[in-house]
C-alpha positions as CSV (number, residue, x, y, z in Angstrom):
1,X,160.3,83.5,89.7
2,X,160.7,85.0,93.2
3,X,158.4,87.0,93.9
4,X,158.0,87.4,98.2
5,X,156.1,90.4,99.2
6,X,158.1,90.4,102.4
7,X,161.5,90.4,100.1
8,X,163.9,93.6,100.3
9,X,165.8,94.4,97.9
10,X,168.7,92.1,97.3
11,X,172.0,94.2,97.9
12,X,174.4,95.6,95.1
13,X,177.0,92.8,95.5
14,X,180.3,93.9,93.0
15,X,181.5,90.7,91.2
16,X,184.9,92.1,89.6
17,X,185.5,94.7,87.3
18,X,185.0,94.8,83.4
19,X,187.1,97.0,81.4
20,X,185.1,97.8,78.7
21,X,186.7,98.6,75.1
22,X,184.2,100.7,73.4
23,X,181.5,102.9,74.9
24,X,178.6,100.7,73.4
25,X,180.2,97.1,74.1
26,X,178.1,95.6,77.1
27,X,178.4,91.9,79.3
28,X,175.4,90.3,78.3
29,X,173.9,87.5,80.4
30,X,174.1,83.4,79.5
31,X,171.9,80.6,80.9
32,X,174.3,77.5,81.0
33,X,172.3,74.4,81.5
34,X,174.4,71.5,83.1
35,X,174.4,68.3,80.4
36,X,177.0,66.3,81.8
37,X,177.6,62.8,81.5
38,X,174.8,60.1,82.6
39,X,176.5,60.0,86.4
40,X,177.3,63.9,86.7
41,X,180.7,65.4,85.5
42,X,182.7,68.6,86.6
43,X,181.6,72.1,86.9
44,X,184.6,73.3,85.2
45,X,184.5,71.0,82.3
46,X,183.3,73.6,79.6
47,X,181.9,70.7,77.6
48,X,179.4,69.8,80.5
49,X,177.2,72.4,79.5
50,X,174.7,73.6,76.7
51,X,175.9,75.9,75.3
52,X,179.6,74.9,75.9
53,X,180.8,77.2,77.6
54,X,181.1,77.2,82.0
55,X,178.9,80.2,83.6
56,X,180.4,83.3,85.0
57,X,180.0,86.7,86.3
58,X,176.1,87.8,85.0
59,X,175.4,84.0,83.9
60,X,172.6,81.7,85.2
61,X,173.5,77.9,85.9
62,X,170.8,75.4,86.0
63,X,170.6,71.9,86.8
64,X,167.1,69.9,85.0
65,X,168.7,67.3,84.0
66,X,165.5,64.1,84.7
67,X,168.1,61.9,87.0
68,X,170.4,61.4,90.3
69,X,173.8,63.1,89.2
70,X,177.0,64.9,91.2
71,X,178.9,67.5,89.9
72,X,182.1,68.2,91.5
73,X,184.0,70.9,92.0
74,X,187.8,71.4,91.8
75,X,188.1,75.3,92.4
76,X,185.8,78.4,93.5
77,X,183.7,79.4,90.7
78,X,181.5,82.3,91.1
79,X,178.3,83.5,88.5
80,X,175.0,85.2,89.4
81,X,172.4,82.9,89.8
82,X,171.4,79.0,90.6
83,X,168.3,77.2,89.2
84,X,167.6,73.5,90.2
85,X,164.6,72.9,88.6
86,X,164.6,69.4,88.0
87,X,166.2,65.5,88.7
88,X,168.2,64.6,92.1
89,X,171.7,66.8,92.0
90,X,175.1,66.4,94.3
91,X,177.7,69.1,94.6
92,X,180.8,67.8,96.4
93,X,184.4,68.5,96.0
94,X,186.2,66.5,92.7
95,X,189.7,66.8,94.4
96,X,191.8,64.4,96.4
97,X,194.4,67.3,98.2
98,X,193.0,68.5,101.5
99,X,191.8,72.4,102.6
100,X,191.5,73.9,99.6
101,X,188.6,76.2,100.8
102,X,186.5,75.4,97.9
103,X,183.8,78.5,97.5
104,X,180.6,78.2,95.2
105,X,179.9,81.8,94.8
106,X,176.4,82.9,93.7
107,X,175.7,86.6,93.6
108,X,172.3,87.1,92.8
109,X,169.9,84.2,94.4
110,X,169.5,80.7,94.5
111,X,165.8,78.8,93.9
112,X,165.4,75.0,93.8
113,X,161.7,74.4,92.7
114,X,161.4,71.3,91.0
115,X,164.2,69.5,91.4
116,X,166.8,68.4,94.8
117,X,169.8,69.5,95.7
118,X,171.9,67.9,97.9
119,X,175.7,69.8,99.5
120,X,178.3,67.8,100.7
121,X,182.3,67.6,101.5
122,X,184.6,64.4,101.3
123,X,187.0,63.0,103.5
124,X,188.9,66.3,104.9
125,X,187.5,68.6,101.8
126,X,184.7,70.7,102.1
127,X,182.2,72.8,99.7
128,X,180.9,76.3,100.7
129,X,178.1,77.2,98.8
130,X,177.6,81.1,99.4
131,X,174.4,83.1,97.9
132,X,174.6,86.9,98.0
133,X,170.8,87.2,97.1
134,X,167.8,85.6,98.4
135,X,167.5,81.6,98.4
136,X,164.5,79.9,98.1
137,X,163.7,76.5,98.4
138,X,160.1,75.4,96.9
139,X,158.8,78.7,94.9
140,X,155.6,77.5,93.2
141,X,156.1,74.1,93.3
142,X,158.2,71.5,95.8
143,X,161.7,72.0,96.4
144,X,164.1,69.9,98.6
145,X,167.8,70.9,100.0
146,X,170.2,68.6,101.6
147,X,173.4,69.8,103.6
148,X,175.4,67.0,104.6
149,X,178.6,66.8,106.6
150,X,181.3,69.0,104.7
151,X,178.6,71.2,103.2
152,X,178.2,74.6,103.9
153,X,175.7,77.3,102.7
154,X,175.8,80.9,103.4
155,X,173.0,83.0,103.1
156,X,173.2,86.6,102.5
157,X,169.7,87.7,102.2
158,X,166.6,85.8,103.4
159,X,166.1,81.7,103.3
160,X,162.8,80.8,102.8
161,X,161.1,77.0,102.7
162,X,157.9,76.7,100.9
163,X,157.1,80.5,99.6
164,X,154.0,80.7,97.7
165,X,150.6,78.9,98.0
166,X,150.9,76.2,96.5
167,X,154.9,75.4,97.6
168,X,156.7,72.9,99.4
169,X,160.0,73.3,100.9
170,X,162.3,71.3,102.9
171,X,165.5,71.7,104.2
172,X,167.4,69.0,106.0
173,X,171.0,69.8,107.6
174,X,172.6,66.4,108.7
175,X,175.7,65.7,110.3
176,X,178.2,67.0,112.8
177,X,180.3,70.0,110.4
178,X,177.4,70.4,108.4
179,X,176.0,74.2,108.5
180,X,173.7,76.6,106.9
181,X,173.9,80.4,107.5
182,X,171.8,83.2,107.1
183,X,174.7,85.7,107.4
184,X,173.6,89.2,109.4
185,X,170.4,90.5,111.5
186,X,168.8,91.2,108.1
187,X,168.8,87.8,106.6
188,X,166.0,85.6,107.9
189,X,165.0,82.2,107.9
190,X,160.8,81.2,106.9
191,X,160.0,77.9,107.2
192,X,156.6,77.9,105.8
193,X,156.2,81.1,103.6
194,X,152.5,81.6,102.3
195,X,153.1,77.5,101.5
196,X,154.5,74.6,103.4
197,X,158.1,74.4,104.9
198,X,160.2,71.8,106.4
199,X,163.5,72.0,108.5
200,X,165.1,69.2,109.7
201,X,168.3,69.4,111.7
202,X,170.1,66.1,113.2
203,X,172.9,64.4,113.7
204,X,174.7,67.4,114.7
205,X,174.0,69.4,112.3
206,X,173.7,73.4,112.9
207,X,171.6,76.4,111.4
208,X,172.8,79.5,112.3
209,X,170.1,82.5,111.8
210,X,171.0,86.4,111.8
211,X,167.7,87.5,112.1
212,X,164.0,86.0,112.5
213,X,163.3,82.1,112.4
214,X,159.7,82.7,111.4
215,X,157.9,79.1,111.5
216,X,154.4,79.0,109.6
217,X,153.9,82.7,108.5
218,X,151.2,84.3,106.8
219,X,147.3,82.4,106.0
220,X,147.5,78.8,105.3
221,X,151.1,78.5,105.5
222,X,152.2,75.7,107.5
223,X,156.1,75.2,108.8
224,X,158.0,72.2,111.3
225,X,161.2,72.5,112.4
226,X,162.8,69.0,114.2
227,X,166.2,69.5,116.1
228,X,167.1,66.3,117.3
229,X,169.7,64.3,118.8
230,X,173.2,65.4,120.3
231,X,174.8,68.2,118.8
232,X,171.9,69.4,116.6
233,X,171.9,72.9,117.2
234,X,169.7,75.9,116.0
235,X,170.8,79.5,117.3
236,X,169.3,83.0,116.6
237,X,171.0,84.9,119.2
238,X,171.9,88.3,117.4
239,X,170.3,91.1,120.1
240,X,166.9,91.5,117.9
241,X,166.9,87.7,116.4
242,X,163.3,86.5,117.5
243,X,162.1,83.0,117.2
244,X,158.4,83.1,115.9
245,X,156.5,79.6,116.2
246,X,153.3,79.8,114.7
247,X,153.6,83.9,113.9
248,X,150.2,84.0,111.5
249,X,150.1,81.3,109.5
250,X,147.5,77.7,110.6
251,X,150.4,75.7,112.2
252,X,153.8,76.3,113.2
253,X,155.8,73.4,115.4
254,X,159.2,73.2,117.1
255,X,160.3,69.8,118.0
256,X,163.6,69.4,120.4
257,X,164.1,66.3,120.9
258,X,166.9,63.6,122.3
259,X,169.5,66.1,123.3
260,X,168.8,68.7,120.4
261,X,169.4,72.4,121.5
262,X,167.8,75.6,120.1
263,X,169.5,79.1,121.5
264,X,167.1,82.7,120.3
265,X,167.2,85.8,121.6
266,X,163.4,86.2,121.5
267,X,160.6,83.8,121.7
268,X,157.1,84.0,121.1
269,X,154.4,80.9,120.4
270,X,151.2,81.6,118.5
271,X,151.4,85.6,119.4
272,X,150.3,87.1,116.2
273,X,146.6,87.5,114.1
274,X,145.7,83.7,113.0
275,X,149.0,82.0,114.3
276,X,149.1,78.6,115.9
277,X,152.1,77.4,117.3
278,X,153.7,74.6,119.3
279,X,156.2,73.9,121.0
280,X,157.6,70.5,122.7
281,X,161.2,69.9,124.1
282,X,161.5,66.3,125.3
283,X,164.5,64.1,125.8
284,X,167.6,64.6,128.3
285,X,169.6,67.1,127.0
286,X,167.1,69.0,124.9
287,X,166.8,72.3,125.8
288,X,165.3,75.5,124.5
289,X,167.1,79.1,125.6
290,X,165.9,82.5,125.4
291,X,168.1,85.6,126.4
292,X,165.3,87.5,126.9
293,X,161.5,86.7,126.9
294,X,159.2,83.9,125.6
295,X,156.2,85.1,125.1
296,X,153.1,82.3,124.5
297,X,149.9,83.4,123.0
298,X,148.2,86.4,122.1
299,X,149.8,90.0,123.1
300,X,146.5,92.0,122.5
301,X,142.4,91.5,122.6
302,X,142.9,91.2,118.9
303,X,145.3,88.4,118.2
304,X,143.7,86.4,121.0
305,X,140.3,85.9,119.2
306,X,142.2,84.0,116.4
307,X,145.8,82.5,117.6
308,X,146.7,79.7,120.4
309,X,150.3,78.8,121.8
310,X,151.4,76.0,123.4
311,X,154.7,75.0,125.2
312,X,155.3,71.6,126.4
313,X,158.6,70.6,128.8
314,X,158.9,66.5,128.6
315,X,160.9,64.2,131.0
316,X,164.8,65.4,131.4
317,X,164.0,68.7,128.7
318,X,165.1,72.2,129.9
319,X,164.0,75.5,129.1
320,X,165.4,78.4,130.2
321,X,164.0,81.6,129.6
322,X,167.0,84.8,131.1
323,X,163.7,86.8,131.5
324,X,160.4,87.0,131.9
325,X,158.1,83.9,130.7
326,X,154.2,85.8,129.8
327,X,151.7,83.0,129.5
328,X,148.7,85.4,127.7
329,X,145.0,84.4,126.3
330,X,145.2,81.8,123.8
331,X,148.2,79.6,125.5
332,X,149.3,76.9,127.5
333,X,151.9,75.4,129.1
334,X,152.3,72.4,130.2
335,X,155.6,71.0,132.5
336,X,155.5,67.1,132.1
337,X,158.2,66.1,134.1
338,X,160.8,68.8,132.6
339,X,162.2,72.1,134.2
340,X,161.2,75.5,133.2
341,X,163.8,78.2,134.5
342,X,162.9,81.7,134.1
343,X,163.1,85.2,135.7
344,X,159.2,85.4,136.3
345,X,156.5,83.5,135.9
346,X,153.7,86.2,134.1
347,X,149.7,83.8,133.9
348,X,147.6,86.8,132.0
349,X,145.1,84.4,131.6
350,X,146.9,81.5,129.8
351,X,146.8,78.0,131.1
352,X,149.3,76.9,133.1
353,X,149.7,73.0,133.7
354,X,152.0,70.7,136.1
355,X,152.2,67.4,135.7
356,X,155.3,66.9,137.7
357,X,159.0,68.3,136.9
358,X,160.7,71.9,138.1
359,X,159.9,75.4,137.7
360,X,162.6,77.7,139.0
361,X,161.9,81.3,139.2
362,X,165.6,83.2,139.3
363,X,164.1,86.6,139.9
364,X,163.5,86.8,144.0
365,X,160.4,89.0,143.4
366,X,159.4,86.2,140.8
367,X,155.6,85.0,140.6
368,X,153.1,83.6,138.9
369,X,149.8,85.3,138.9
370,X,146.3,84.4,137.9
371,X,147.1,80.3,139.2
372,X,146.0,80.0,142.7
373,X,146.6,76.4,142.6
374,X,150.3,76.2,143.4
375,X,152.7,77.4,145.9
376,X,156.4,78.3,145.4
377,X,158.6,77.8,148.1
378,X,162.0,79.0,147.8
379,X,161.2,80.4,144.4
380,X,160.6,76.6,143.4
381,X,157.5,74.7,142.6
């Protein structure tokens, strides 16, 4: 069961119109439980499922089946929620003929806990799954999601990787035209809930996020996020979209790494009560951008007793920061043969390390303060 204390209310969604006959008649809901054949079978085969039937407007569709199986998809069905709470399950089109804008439409929520899910086109077809509700990925237990080249999934609500305690989720998105959504400002993206999350983004794959990337949360809760390799690409760039590494929860990480690229409008590194965060861009071509500030360890005398931030620019790796860069108590950065472009350089009692590399501060009246160690000439160090 869901059950996320930072959950909204998931949105009236209208899925069609039933004219009812007679004032006491009523649609009443059906869990469908995918059967299939020993390899997998069609979604639109009514005798694939128990009871035979296929699942529709207020039904539930679950996959438990105890094995590796695809089920394929020759048209757009739609029905109210998705359980995969067991065995290793494909979704990809069933259809030789090409654009066909195949739509899995789910809309209430989505959990996989238990069980693996793995969304993926063929040849020229592609599969969009799209979830009106919340979709989460390791509830109580471990949950894995695959999004391979072809797949989409689009997120109306939040997307969250490892929710409770004693949860694991992951989340890999692999391949150039592979893409996962969280659709408006509202929808967010946790990796690392109250339990453990995992995102994993390479080949040129892409996650595009609405609202907040929040990476290890709340207590114990622990979150990574990898984007590696040309192409890879993470973006959070609506207005109020903030990046949160490490936002109160024992461990947060962002990895860039071998030309991966991650675009936010806000950044902050181990800012909040309890939060730990990292951050290391390495590689040529990796690069982290912020539209407006990145802001690296504690923002009061309160968080700074209990929270540490790190940033760490490698050999060829960029970061680019449109405003001010705040280094406060509880942080460090460290330049290690990368460049670091920013508006202003703000030390309010962070540590500040050079180890070779480029800081360029765009802002004339730019300055670091509180490092009497190092000269800028030219607004260069």
């Amino acid at each position: 069961m869901i059950n996320l204390l930072h959950r909204r209310s998931v949105r009236t969604v209208m899925v069609g119109f039933l004219v009812m006959l007679t004032t006491s008649a009523s649609w009443s809901q059906t869990t469908y439980d995918f059967t299939g054949l020993v390899t997998g079978g069609s979604f639109g085969t009514i005798g694939n499922w128990t009871p035979v039937g296929i699942p529709e407007l207020m039904d539930t569709a679950r996959f438990s089946l105890d094995q590796a199986y695809s089920v394929g998809f020759m048209s757009s069905p739609s029905h109210e929620e998705l359980i995969v709470n067991n065995g290793d399950v494909t979704f990809q089109p069933q259809t030789m003929l090409e654009d066909l804008g195949l739509v899995y439409g789910i809309s209430g929520g989505g959990t996989i806990d238990g069980g693996q899910l793995t969304i993926e086109g063929i040849d020229t077809e592609d599969l969009v799954v799209k979830v009106h509700g919340p979709m989460v990925v390791g509830d109580v237990a471990n949950g894995v999601l695959g999004v391979n080249s072809g797949g989409h999934v689009q997120v109306m609500n939040d997307l969250t990787l490892g929710s409770e305690e004693s949860s694991s989720g992951v989340l890999t998105v692999q391949g150039t035209g592979a893409i996962v959504q969280t659709m408006t400002f509202d929808d967010s993206l946790y990796v690392g809930f109250h339990g453990d999350g995992t995102l994993d983004v390479l080949g040129g794959g892409e996650v595009r996020v609405g609202g907040t990337v929040g990476i290890a949360n709340i207590g114990n809760a622990t979150g990574t996020v990898t984007v590696d390799g040309p192409g890879s690409r993470l973006y959070a760039t609506n207005g109020i979209s903030t990046l949160d590494v490490g936002f109160g929860g024992s461990g947060g990480v962002l990895n860039i790494a071998n030309g991966g690229h991650v675009e936010v409008a806000n950044a902050r590194v181990g800012s909040m009560v309890g939060g730990h965060g990292a951050v290391d861009v390495d590689g040529i071509g990796s690069a982290l951008m912020v539209a407006n500030r990145l802001v690296v360890g504690a923002a009061s005398s309160v968080e700074e007793l209990s929270s540490f931030g790190s940033v760490t620019i490698g050999p060829g790796a960029v970061v680019g920061v449109a405003a001010e860069t705040r280094l406060n108590k509880g942080s460090q950065l460290t330049i290690k043969g990368g460049t670091l472009s920013t508006s202003k350089l703000l030390d309010k009692g962070g540590d500040f390390n050079w180890d070779g590399g480029t800081v360029v501060l765009d802002d004339p009246d730019g300055y670091l303060v509180g490092t009497g160690d190092y000269q800028f000439e030219d607004n260069q160090l």
